[in-house]
C-alpha positions in Angstrom: 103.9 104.3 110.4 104.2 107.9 111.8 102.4 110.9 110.3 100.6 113.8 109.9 96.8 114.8 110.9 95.6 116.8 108.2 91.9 117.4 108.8 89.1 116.1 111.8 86.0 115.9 109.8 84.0 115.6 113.4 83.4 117.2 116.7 82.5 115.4 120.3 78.9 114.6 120.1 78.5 114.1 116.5 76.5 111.1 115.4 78.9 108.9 112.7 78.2 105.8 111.0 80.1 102.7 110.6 82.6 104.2 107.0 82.4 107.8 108.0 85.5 109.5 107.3 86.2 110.7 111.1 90.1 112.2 109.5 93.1 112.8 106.9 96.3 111.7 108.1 99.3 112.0 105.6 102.1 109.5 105.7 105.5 109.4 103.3 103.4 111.8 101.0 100.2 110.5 100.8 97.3 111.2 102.3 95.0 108.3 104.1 91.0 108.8 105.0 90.4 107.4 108.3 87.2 105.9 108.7 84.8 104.4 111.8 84.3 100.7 111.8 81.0 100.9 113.9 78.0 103.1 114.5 78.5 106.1 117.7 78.7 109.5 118.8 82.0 111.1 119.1 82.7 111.0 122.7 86.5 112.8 122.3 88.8 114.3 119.5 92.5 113.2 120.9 94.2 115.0 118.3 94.4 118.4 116.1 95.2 119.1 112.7 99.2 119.3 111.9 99.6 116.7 115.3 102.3 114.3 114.6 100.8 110.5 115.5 102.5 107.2 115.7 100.2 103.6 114.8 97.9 103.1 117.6 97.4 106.8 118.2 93.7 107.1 120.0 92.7 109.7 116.9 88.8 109.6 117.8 86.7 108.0 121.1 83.5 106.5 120.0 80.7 106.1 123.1 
């Protein structure tokens, strides 16, 4: 479902745990936490706040 980044909660190099909210998105009105489903370090941002995205937008790169 297409929407709206609202906020990146993390920058490249920043240590995240598996559940860390990594970004809001906002679709048909409401807003969704994105979360990591493993342990990392942010190895790129692909996106910036107000960015439209489509499903299966990269959002985050995890090393």
């Amino acid at each position: 479902m297409p929407g709206k980044v609202i906020s990146i909660m993390v920058r490249p190099g920043d240590r995240v745990s598996a559940g860390d909210e990594v970004c809001v998105v906002e679709a048909m009105k409401m807003e969704q936490s994105i979360r990591t489903g493993q342990d990392g370090v942010i190895k790129a941002v692909h996106v910036q706040p107000m960015d439209s995205v489509s499903a299966n937008d990269p959002l985050v790169e995890l090393e």
